[in-house]
MIZALO-638356 format. One record per residue (C-alpha): x, y, z; residue in one letter. Coordinates in steps of 0.05 Angstrom, whole numbers, plus 32768, in hexadecimal, padded with zeros to 4 digits. Layout:
BEGIN
      u      v      w   aa
      X      Y      Z    A
...
//
This chain:
BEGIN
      u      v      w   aa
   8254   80E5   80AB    X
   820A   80C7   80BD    X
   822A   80A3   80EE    X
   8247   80E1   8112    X
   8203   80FF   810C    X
   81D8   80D4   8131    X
   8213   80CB   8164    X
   8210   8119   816C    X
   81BD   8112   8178    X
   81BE   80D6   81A6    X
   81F4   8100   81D0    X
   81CB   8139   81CF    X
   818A   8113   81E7    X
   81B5   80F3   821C    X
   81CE   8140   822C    X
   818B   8164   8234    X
   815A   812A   8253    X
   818C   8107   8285    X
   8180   80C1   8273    X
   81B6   8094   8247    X
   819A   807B   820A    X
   8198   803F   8224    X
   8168   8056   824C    X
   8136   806E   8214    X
   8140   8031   81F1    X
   811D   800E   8223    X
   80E2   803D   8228    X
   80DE   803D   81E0    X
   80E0   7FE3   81DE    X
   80A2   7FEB   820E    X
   8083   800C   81D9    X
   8094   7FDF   819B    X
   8041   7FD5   8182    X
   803F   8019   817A    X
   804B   8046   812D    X
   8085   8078   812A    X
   8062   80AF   813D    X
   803D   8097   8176    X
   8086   808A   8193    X
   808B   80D1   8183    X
   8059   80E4   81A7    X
   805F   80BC   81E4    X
   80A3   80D9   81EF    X
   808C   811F   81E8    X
   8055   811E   820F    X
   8072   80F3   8248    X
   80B4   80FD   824F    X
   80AE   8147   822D    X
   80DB   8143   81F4    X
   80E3   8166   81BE    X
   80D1   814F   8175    X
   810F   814E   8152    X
   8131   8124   818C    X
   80F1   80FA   8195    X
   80F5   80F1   814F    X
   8141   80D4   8146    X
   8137   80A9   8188    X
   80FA   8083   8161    X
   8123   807F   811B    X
   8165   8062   814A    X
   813A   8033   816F    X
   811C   8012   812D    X
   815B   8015   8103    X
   817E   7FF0   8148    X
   813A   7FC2   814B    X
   8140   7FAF   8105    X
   818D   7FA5   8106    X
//
């Protein structure tokens, strides 16, 4: 059931922003140095995202990083 959850959030992010996950995958690996919420942050304030999604793309890019 976790499973379907996240796949539900990544195909909502890819819904409302545009971009393929792939896509903020990439954005997020140029940002590796930073904490959790920095990532956060930077996604908010420059690509104008909203918390919760910001959020889940950080936890998905660490859990994929340390997979």
């Amino acid at each position: 059931m976790a499973k379907r959850i996240v796949t539900v959030q990544l195909d909502l992010i890819e819904n409302t922003y545009g971009k393929p996950i792939s896509h903020w995958l990439k954005v997020l690996d140029e940002m590796k140095e930073k904490k959790h919420m920095e990532m956060v942050s930077t996604l908010k304030l420059e690509h104008k995202m909203g918390h919760g999604h910001a959020n889940a793309l950080v936890a998905y890019h660490r859990a994929q990083s340390a997979a």
